[in-house]
DRENPA-3360 file (N, C-alpha, C; in nm, 2 decimals, always signed):
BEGIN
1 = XXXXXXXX = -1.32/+2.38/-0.88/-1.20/+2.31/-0.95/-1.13/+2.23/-0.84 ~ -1.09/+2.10/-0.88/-1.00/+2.05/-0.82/-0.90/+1.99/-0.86 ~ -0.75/+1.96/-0.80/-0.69/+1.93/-0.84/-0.60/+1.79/-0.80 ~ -0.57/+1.73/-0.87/-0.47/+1.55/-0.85/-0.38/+1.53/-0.92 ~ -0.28/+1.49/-0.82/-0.16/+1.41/-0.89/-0.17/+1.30/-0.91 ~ -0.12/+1.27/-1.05/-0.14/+1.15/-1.16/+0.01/+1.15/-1.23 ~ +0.00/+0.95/-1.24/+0.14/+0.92/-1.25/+0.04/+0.81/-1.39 ~ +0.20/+0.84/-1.46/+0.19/+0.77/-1.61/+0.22/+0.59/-1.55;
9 = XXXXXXXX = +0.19/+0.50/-1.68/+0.21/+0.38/-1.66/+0.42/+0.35/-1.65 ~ +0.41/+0.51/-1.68/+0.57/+0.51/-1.74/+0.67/+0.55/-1.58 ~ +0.57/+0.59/-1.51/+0.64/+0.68/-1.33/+0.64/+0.84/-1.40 ~ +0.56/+0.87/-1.54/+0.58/+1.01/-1.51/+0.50/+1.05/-1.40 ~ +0.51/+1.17/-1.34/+0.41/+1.27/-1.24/+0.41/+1.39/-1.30 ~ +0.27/+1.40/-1.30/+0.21/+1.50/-1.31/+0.08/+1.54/-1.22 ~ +0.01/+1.71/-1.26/-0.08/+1.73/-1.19/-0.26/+1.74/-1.31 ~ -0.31/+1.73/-1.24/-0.44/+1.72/-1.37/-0.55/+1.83/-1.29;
17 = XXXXXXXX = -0.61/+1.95/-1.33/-0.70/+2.03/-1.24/-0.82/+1.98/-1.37 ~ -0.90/+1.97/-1.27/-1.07/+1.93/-1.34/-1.18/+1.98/-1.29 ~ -1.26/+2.03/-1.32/-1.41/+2.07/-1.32/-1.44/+2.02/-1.12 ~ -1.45/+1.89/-1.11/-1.54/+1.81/-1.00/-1.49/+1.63/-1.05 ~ -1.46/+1.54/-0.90/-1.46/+1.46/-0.91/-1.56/+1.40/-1.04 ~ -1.68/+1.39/-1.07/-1.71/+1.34/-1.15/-1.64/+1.35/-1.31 ~ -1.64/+1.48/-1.32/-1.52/+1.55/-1.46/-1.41/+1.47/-1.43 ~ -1.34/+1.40/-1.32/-1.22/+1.34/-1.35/-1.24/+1.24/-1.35;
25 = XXXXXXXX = -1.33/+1.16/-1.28/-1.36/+1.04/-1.29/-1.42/+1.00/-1.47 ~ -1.49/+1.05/-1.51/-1.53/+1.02/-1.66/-1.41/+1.01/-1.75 ~ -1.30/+1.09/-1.73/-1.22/+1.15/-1.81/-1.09/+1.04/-1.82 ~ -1.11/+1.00/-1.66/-1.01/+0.86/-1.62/-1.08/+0.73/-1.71 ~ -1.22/+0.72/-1.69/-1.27/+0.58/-1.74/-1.26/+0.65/-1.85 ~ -1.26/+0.74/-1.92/-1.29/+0.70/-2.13/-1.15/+0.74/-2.16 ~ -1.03/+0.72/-2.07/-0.87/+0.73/-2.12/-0.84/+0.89/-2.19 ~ -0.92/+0.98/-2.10/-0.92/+1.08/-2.22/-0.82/+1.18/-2.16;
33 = XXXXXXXX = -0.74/+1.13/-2.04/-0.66/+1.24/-1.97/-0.50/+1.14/-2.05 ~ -0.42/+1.22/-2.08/-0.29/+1.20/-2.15/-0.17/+1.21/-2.02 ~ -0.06/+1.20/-2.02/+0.07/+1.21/-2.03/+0.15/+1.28/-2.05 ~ +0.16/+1.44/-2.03/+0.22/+1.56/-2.08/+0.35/+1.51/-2.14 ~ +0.45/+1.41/-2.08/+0.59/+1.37/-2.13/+0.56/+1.26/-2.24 ~ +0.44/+1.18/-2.23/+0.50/+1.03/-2.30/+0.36/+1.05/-2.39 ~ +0.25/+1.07/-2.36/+0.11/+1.10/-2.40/+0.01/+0.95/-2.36 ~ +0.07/+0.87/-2.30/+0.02/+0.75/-2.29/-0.12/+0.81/-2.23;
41 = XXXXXXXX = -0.21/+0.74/-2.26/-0.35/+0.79/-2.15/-0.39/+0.63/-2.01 ~ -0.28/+0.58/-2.02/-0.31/+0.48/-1.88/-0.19/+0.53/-1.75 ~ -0.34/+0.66/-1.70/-0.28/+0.68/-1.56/-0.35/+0.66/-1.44 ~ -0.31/+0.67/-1.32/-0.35/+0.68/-1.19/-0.37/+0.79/-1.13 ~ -0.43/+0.80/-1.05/-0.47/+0.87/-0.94/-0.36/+0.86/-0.85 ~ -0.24/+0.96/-0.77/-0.19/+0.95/-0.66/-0.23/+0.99/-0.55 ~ -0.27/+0.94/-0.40/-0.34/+0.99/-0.31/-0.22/+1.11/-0.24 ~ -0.22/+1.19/-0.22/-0.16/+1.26/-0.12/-0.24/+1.28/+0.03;
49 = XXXXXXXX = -0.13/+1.21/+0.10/-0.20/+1.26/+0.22/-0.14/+1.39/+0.29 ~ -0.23/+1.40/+0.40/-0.20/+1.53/+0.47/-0.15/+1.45/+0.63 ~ -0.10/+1.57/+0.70/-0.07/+1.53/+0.80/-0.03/+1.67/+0.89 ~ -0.08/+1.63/+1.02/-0.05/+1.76/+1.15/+0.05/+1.71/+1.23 ~ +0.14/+1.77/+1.23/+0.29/+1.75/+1.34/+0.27/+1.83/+1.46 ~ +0.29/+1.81/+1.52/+0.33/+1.86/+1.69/+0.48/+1.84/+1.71 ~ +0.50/+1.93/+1.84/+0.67/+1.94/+1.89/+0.69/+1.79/+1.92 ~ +0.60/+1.76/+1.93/+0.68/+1.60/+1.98/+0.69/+1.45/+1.88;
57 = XXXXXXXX = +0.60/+1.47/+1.77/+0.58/+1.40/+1.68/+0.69/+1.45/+1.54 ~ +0.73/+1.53/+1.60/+0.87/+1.64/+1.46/+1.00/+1.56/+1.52 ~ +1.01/+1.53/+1.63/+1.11/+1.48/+1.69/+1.16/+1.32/+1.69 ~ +1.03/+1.23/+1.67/+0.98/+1.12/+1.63/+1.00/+1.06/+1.49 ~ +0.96/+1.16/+1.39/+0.89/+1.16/+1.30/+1.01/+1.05/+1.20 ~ +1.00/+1.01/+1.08/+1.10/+1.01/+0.99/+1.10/+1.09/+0.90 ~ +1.22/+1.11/+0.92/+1.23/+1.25/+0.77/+1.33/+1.23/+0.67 ~ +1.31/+1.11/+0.62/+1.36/+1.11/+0.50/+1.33/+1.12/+0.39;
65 = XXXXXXXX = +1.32/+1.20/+0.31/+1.27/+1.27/+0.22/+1.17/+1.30/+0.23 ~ +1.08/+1.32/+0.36/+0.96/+1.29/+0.38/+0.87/+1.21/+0.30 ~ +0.87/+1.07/+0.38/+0.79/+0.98/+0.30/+0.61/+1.02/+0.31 ~ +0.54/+1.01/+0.23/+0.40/+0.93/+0.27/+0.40/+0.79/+0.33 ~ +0.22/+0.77/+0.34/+0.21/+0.70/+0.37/+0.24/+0.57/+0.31 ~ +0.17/+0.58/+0.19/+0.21/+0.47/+0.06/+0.32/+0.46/+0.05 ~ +0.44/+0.51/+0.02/+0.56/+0.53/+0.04/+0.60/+0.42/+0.15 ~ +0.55/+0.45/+0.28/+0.62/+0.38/+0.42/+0.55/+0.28/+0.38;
73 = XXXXXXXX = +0.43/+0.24/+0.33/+0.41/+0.10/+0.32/+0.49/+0.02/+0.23 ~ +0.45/+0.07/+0.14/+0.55/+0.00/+0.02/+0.65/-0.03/+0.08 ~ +0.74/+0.06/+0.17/+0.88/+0.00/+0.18/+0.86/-0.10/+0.30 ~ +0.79/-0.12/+0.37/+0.73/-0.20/+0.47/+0.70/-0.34/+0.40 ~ +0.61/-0.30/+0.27/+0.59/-0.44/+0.16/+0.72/-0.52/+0.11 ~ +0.80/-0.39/+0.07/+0.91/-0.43/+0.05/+1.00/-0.51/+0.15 ~ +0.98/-0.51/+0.24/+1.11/-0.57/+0.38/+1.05/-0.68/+0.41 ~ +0.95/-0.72/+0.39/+0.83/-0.80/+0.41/+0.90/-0.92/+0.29;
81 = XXXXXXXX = +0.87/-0.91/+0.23/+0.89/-1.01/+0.05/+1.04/-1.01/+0.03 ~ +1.13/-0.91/+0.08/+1.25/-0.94/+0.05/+1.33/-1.06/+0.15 ~ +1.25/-1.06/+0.29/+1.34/-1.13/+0.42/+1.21/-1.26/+0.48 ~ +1.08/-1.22/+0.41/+1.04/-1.36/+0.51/+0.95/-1.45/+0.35 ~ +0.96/-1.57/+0.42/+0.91/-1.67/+0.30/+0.76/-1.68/+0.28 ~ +0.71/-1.66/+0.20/+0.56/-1.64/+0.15/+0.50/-1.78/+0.09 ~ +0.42/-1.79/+0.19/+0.36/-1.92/+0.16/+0.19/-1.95/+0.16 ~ +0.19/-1.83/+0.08/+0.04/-1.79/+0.00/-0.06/-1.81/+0.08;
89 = XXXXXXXX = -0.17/-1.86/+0.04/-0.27/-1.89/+0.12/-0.27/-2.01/+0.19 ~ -0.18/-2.07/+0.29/-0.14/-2.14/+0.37/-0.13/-2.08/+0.49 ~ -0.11/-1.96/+0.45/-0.06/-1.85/+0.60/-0.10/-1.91/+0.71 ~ -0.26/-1.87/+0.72/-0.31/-1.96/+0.90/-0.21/-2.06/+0.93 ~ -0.28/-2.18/+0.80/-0.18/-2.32/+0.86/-0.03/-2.32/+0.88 ~ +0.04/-2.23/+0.87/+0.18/-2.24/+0.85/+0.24/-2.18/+0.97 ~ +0.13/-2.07/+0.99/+0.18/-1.97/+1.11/+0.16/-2.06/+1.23 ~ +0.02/-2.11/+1.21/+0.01/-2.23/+1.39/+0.13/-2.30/+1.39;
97 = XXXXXXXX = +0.14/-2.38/+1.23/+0.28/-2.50/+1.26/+0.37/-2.48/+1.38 ~ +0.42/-2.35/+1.29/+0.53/-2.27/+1.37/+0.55/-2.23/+1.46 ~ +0.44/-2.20/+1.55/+0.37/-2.14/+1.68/+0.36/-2.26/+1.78 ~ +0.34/-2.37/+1.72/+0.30/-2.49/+1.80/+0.44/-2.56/+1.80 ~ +0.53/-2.51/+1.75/+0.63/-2.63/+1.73/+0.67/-2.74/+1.59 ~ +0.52/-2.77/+1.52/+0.54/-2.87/+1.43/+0.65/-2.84/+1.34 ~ +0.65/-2.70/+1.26/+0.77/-2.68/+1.19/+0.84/-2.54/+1.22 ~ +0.95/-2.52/+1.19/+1.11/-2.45/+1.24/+1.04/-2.31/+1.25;
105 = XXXXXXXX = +1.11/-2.25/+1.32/+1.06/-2.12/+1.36/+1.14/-2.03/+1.24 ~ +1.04/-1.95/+1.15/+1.07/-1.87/+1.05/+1.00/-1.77/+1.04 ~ +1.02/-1.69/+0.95/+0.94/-1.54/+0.95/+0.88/-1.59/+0.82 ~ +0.72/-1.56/+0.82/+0.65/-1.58/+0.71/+0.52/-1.49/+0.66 ~ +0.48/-1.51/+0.54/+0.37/-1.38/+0.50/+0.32/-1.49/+0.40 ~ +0.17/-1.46/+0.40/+0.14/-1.49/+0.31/-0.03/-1.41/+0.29 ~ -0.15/-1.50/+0.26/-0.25/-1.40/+0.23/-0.36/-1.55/+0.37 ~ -0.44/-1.43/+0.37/-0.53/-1.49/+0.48/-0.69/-1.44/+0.52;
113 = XXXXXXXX = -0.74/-1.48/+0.55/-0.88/-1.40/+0.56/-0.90/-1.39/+0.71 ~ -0.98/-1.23/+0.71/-1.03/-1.19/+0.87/-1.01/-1.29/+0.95 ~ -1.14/-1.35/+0.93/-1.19/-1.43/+1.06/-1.05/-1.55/+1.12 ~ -0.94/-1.59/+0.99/-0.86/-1.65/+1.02/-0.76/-1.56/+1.09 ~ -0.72/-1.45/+1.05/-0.62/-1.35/+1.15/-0.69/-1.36/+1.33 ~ -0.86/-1.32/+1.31/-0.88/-1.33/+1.41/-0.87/-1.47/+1.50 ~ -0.87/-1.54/+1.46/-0.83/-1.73/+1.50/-0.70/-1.73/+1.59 ~ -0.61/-1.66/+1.45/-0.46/-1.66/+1.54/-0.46/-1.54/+1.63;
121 = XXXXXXXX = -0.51/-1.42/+1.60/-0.49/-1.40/+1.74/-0.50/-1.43/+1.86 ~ -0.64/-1.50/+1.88/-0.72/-1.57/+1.93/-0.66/-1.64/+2.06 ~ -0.57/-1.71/+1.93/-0.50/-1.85/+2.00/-0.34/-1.79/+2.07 ~ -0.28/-1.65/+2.06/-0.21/-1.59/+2.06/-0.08/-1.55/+2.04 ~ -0.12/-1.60/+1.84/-0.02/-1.58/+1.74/-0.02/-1.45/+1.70 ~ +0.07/-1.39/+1.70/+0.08/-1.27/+1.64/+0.12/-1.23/+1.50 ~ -0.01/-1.18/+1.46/+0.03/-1.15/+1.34/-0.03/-0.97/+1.26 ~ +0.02/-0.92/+1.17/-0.02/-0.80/+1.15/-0.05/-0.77/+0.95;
129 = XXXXXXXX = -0.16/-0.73/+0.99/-0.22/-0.71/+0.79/-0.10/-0.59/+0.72 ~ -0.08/-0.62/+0.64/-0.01/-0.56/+0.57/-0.08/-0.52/+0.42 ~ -0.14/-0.41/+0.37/-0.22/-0.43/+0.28/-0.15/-0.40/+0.16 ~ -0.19/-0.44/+0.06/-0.09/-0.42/-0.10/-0.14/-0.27/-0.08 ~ -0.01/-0.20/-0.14/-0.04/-0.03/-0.19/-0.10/-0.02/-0.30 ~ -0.05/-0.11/-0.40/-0.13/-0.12/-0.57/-0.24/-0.13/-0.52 ~ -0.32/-0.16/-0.46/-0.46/-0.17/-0.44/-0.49/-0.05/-0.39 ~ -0.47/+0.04/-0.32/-0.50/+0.15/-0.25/-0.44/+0.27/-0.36;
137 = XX = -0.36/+0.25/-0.49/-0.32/+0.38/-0.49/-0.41/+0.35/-0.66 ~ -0.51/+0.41/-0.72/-0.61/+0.48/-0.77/-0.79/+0.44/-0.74;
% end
């Protein structure tokens, strides 16, 4: 038996215990797991992570409400999209501009591929992936 937490399309949470990954996996693709509060059957998978603290990493740590991971990213996503200007898949060319001088020095995000992150670091622009959580959380 194993067990996962699953959130409604609605933010309910709940827990689902099933046979074996495969029993939940089938059960997810033919919509046949429900909603205890709403009954909707479009839910997710929530990942819980685990985690080992030491005396010196408890002292470090953030403890507000104890976030997860997803959690700290999200709000990471979020500080991201609220304070710097997103200029889609332009990113590379926008970030050199700005590195080189051509245009005003600003905080920017946008989408980019490997080998281009690797370019700018290369050239010794700094920059760091930030990955969507919606993609990582079912």
């Amino acid at each position: 038996m194993i067990s996962f937490d699953l959130e409604c399309k609605n933010g309910h949470r709940f827990e689902g215990v099933f046979k074996d990954y495969q029993s939940f996996n089938e059960q997810l693709n033919n919509k046949i797991i429900d909603c205890p509060i709403c009954s909707t059957s479009e839910v997710k998978r929530l990942f819980a992570g685990c985690s080992i603290q030491t005396k010196a990493s408890r002292k470090t740590s953030i403890d507000k409400a104890n976030p997860n991971i997803f959690e700290l990213i999200r709000n990471v996503e979020k500080y991201v999209k609220e304070n710097f200007e997103n200029v889609g898949k332009d990113f590379a060319d926008v970030a050199r501009a700005i590195y080189y001088g051509v245009e005003e020095e600003r905080n920017v995000y946008g989408e980019s591929t490997v080998d281009e992150m690797k370019e700018l670091n290369e050239e010794g622009i700094d920059v760091i992936p930030i990955p969507s959580i919606d993609k990582f959380e079912n």
